[in-house]
N, C-alpha and C positions, 0 to 999 in steps of 0.2 A: 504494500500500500504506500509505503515510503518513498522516497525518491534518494538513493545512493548514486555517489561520484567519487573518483578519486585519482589521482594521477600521481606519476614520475616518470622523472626525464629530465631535460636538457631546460624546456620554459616554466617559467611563472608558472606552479599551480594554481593560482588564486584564479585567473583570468578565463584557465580553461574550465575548471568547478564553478564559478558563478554562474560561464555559461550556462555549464551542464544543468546546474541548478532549476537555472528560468524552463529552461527545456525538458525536464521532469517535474515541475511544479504541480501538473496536473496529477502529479503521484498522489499529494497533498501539499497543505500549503499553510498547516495550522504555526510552524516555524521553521527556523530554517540555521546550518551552522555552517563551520569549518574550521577544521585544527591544519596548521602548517607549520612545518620543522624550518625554520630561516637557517642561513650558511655559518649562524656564529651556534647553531646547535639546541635553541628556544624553541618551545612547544608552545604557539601562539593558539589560542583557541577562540575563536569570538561565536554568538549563535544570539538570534531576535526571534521574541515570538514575532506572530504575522507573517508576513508572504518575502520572499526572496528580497525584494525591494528592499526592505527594511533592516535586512543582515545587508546590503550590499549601502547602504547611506552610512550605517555603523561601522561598516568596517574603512573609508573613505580616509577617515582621521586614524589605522591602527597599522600597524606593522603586518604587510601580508606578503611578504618578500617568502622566499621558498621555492624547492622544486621536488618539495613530496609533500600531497594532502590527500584531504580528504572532505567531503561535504554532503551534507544532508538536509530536506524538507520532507517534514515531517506528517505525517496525517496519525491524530493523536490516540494511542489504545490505553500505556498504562500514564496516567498521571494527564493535569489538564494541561493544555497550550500554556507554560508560559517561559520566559528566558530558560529558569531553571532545570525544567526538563525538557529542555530543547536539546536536541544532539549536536556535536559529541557528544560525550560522557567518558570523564577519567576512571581510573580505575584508583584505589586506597591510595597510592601514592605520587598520583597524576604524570608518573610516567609513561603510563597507557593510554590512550584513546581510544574509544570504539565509536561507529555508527553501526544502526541494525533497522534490518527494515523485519517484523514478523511478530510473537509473541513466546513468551520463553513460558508454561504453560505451568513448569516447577519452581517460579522464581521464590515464589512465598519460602517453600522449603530450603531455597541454596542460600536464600535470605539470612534463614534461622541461624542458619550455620556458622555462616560469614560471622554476624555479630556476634557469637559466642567466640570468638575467634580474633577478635578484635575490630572486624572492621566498621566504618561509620559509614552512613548512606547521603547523600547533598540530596535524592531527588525520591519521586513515588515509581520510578519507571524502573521494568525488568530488566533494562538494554543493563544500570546501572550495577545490576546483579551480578550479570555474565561477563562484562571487563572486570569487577573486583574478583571474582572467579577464575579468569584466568592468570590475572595477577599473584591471586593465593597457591595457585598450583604451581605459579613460574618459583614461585620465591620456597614453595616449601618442599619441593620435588627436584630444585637446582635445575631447571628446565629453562632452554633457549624459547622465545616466545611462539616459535612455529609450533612447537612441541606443544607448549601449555596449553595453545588451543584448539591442537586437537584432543588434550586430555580432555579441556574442559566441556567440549562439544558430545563427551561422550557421557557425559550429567547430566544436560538440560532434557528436557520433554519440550516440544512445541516445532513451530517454524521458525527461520531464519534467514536473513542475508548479511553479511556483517565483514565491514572492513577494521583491521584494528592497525594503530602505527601507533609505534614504541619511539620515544625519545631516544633512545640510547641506540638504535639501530635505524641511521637517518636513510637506510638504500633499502627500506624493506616494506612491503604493505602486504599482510596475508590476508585473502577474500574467501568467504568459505559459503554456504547456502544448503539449506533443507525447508522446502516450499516455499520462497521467493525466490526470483529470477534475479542470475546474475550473469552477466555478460564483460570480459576483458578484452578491449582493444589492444592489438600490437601493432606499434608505430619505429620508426626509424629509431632507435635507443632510446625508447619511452614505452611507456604503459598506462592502457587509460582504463578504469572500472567503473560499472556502471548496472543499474536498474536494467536498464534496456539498451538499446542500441543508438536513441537519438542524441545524445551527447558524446557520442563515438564517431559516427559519421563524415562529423565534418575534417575528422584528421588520419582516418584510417579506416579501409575496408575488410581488414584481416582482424577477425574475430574468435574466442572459445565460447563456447556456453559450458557454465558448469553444470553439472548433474550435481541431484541429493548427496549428502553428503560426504563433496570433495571439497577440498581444501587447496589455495590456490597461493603457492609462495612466488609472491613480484618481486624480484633482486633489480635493482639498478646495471645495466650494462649484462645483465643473463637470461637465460631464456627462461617463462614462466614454468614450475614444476608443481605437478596437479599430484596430490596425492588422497586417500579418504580421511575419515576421522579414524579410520584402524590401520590408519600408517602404511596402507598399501601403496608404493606409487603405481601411478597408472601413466599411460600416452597421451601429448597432446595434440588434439583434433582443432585443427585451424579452420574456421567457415569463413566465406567470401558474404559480404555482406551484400543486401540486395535493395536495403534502401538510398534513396537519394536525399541529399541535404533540400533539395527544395520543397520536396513531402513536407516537412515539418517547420517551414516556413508560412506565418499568415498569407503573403502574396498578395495582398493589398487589400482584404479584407477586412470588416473591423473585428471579426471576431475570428478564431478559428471554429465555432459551430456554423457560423456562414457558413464559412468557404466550403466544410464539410459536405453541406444542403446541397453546396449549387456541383459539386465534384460527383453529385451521385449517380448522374448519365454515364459519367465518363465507368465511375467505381463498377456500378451495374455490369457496363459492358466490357470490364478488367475480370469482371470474374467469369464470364461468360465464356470468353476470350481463350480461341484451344478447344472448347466442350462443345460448342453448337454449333453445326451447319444447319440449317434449316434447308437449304436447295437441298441439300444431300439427305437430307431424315436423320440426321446424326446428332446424339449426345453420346461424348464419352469422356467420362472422369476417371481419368487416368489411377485414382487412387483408391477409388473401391474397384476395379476391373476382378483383380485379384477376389475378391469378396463378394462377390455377385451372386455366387451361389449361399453364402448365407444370409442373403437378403429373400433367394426366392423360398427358402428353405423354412423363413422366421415364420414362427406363430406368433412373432410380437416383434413389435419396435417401441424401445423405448428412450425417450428423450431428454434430457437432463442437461438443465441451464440456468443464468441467474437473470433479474432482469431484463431489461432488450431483448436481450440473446433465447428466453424463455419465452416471449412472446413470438420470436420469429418461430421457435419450437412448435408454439401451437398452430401458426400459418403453416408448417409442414407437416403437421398432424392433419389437416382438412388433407393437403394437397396424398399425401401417400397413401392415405386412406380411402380416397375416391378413386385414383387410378392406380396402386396401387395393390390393392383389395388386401393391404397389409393392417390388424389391431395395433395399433399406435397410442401407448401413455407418455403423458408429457409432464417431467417432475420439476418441482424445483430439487435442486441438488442439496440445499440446505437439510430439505426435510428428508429427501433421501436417503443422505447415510445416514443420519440416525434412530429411523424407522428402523425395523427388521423388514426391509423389501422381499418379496419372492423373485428369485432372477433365474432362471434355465439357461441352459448351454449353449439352449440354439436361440438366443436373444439377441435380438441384434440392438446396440447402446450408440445414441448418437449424441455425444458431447459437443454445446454450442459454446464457445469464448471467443469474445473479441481480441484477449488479450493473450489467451492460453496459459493464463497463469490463474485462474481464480480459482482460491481455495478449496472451497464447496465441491466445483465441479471437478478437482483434482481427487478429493477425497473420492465422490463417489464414484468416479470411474474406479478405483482400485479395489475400493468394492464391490464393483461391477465383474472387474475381471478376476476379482477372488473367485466368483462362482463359475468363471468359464465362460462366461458370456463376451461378443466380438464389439469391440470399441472403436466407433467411427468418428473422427474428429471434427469440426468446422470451426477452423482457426483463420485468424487474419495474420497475426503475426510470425513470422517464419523461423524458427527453430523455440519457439515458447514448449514449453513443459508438458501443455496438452496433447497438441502434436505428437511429443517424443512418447510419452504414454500410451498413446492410441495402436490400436492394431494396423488400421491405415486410416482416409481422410482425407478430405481437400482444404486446401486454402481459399480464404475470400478472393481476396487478391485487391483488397479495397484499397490499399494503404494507410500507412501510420492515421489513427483518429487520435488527434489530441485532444478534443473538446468534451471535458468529461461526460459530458449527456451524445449518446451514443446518436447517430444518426444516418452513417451514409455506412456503419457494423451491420443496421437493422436491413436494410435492401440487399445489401451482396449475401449475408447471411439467406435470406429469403430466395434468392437468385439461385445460392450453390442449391440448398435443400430442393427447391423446387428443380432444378437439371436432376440431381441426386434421385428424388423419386419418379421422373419421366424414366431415364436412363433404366431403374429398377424396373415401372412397372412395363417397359417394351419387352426387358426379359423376358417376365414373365408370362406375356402374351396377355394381361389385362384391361390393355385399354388399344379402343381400335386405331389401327393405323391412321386414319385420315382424321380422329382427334390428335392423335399424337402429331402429326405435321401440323395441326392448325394450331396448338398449343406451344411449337417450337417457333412457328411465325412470328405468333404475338408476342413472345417472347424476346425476340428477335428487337421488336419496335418498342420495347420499353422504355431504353434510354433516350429515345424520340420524345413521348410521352411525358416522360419526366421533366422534358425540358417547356414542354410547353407550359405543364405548371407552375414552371420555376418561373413563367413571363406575368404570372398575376401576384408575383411579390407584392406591387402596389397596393392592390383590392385588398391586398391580404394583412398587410398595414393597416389601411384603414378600419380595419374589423378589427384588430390588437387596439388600436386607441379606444375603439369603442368599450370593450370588456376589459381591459387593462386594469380596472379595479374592484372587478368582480371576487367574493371571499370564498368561491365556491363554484365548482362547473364539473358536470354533468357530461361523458364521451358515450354516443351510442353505437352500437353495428349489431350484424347481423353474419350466422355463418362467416365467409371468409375474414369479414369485416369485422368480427368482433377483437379480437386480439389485434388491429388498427385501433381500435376504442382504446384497449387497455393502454397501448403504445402513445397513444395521444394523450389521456390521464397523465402519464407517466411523464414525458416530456415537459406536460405544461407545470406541475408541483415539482419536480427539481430543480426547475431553472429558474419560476417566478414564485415559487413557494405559495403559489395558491393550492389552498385544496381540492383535488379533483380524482373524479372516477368513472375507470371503465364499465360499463355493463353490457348484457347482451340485450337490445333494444325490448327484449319480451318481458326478461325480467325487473325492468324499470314498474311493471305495476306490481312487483312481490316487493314492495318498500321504499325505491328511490326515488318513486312518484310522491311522495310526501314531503320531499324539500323542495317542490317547485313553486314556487313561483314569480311576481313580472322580473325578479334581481338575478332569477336562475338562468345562466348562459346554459343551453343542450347543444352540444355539438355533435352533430350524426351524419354518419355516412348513408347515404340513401343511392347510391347509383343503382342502375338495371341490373336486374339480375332475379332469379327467386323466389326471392326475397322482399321487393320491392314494393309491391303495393299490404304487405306490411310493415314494416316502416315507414309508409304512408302514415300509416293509420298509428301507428307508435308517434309521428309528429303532431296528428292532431289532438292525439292524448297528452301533451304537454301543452299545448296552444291553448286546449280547451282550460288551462290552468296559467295560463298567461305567463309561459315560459318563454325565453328568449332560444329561437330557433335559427343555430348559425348551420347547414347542409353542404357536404361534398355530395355533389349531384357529377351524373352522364352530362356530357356537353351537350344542349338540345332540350333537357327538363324541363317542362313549361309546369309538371302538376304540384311539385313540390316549391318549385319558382311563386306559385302562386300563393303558399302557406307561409314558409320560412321567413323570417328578417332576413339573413342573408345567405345568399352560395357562393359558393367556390366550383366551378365547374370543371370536371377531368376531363380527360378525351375515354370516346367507350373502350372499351379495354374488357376481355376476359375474364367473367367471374370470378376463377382460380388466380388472377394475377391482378386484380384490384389492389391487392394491398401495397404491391409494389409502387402505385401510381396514386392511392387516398392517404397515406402516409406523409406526402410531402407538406401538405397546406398545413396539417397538425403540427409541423416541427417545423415550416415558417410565423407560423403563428405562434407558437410557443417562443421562441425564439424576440419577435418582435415585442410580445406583452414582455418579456423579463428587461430584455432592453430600456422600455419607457417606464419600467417598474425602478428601475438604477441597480438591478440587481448582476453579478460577478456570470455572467455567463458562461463563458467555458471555465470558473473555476468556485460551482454554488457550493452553498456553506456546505461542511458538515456531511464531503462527498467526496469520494476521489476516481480516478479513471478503472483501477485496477483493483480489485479487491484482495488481495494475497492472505489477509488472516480473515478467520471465521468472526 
């Protein structure tokens, strides 16, 4: 959840971690630090609650000379936001440093110990646990620091990412990881460490990812040596990086959820890109080919995701299930693993992450494949944890999303899965050919489609001013549409922190119909389909309550035109591929109310991009 950096080499650490900094912010952003060993052999540490900004004004006036550090922003689990438990964190005799991005699950207990033992504690945070921890094992086991932590790593309970630098060994930085994502760049006689990849980029394409439980010694002028916490060494695996520095560039937008919105024609048909001919009748996903037979084979598909990534889950629950002719459960992963699920061997498990690191959905895959069941991936990010876990998988291919409110994850996600269950059900001979062409077509024209909605941003403005201070709103759909509702809920309270919810338009008289009225915004998708002349009649059951009626209509709608306050109209479009194309105005609209609201849009309270602890 954290955002880790850390470099050595030849330049200024400070310049290249600050960057890194701003560029993992969206890890968190509750504080933010950095310790740097300067050339006379000082352990300078500075760290500000608030957002990067405010470590970087503080530090303006401090000594941040150096060419080994380390730097962190924070997203807060133990202890609240403030200077004090901001990272770093020394260890009993501030000759250590660490940052950690995870949760140490036994801190309470190493706690106990420590202070019987003599040590004192500055902060309420676990990070503060596992430096005094490896400090007590260095000093009372005569143990070199690489040493101490892998002793000490073999104590804790929980997850981890953690850089630690020792005063007394200014050529050294050991990075180690169990359930956060770590990634070291190797550069020309430098070394850069990091959360992810975006703070790497711009100085180096030669990457490691570490696995669970390896431990990573970075010497100045030597090559990186991977070894586990049981002191095995192991080989290092150099990856070519695939992202490009302009990805993670705003590009003139004023936010990066913009840019996200309007990048989603292109994202759409990135992930398409290789899998579809339509001339030809062709989908193929290179990454379940191999597993095709345990898709025609499953008596079940089941789905597990958090968030977003959950609601794209339920759009490919309609879509697998109609053509398909596959039972498809769709979980959140939190509640997953700690249910006692029923899983079978011939289950087929399709784990959704943007980020492929989210806790939950890491957990219950390996629950998943404890019982023998086949784990199919849908990851954006390329070499994340998900991925590596999975039996095989596709990638989105959307590119880096920095905007913590997911948006242009939700379409390629929806993209892959929907190719994913065409691809399945041609297998299996259950949907007919001349649907299956007509299905690839439309598909085909989506990033058309998208684009033309992306031309009523205007209209779509002026409907944000309008409800912009609404305390409360109401998302409707139907079938494919409904999990578009939830997605639209969900958009609009994290970014403008108004209250709001999904329903499925029928069930708005089992209760939600009791909070309308003239101050209640209903936002409903109504286009053709089905479906339609009930959610007719679902809009006049709000109207007849003097709801305010905002409608994603078919282009051409005159019946609904004639009921609503306002529409938004899409181009007609595919029942099964609606949501690709009624999702956009929800997350312009979201978007624009949090704007006029003054609220941190790609970085709202109390959220971060990635979730890595439970």
């Amino acid at each position: 959840m954290c955002g880790i950096v850390g470099y050595i080499g030849n330049k200024q650490a400070y310049p290249v971690m600050i960057k890194g900094l701003h560029r993992l912010e969206y890890r968190g952003y509750d504080s933010a630090g950095v310790a740097m060993i300067n050339d006379d052999g000082e352990l300078n540490v500075y760290k500000k609650k608030g957002k990067v900004t405010e470590l970087e004004n503080f530090a303006k006036v401090q000594d941040i000379s150096g060419t080994i550090g380390i730097g962190h922003t924070r997203w807060a689990t133990h202890g609240e936001p403030n200077d004090v438990n901001s990272h770093p964190h020394y260890s009993q005799s501030g000759d250590l440093v660490m940052i950690h991005n995870g949760i140490i699950e036994n801190y309470a207990s190493l706690k106990e110990g420590l202070i019987k033992r003599g040590h004192t504690f500055r902060t309420q945070t676990d990070t503060e646990v596992l430096i005094h921890l490896i400090e007590d094992i260095k000093k009372s086991e005569s143990m070199k620091t690489g040493h101490a932590v892998l002793a000490a790593l073999n104590k804790v309970i929980g997850a981890y990412a953690i850089v630690v630098l020792d005063k007394n060994d200014p050529n050294t930085l050991i990075a180690a990881k169990k359930g956060s994502p770590m990634v070291i760049g190797i550069g020309d006689d430098e070394f850069f460490i990091a959360s992810d990849a975006s703070p790497i980029v711009e100085y180096t394409k030669n990457v490691v990812y570490l696995e669970d439980e390896q431990v990573a010694i970075v010497r100045r002028g030597e090559e990186v040596k991977l070894r586990t916490i049981k002191d095995k060494e192991i080989p290092l695996y150099v990856h070519e990086l695939e992202m490009e520095l302009e990805a993670i560039e705003k590009g003139g937008y004023e936010h990066f959820m913009l840019k996200e919105i309007y990048e989603q024609p292109r994202s759409v048909k990135d992930s398409m890109r290789g899998r579809l001919n339509a001339a030809e009748g062709k989908v193929q996903l290179g990454g379940i080919v191999d597993h095709l037979g345990k898709f025609k084979n499953a008596k079940r598909i089941m789905i597990i995701a958090c968030g977003t990534s959950w609601h794209a889950g339920l759009v490919a629950e309609y879509i697998f299930e109609e053509y398909a002719r596959i039972p498809v459960e769709v979980e959140y992963a939190s509640e997953f693993r700690y249910r006692n699920p029923i899983i079978y061997p011939d289950d087929v498990v399709i784990a959704i992450s943007q980020s492929g690191e989210t806790a939950d959905t890491l957990a219950a895959i390996e629950l998943a494949k404890s019982k023998g069941a086949t784990i199919i991936g849908v990851c954006n990010v390329v070499g994340s944890s998900i991925p590596r876990a999975s039996h095989a998988g596709s990638y989105t291919h959307a590119g880096p999303e920095i905007g913590v409110a997911s948006t242009k994850a939700f379409t390629a996600q929806v993209t892959v899965l929907t190719l994913m269950a065409l691809h399945v059900a041609h297998a299996k001979g259950t949907i007919a050919e001349s649907r299956y062409r007509q299905l690839l077509y439309e598909l085909e024209s989506i990033p058309n489609k998208i684009e033309e909605v992306l031309k009523q941003n205007d209209l779509i403005k002026e409907i944000a001013n309008i409800y912009k201070d609404a305390r409360n709103a109401l998302y409707l759909g139907r079938g494919y549409t409904f999990p578009v509702a939830l997605e639209g809920a969900l958009k609009l309270k994290e970014i403008s922190y108004i209250h709001a919810e999904g329903y499925p338009a029928a069930e708005m008289k089992h209760g939600p119909i009791a909070l309308i009225d003239e101050e209640m915004p209903v936002f409903v998708i109504a286009t053709k389909g089905l479906n339609y002349e009930k959610v007719v009649s679902n809009i006049q059951e709000v109207k007849a309550r003097k709801g305010k009626i905002i409608a994603v209509v078919t282009h051409g709608d005159k019946d609904v035109k004639g009921m609503a306050d306002h529409v938004i109209e899409i181009p007609e479009t595919d029942e099964s591929l609606v949501p690709l194309v009624s999702v956009i105005p929800w997350q312009l609209l979201s978007y624009h109310i949090a704007v006029m609201r003054g609220c941190n849009v790609d970085q709202p309270r109390n959220l971060a991009k990635s979730v890595t602890v439970e």
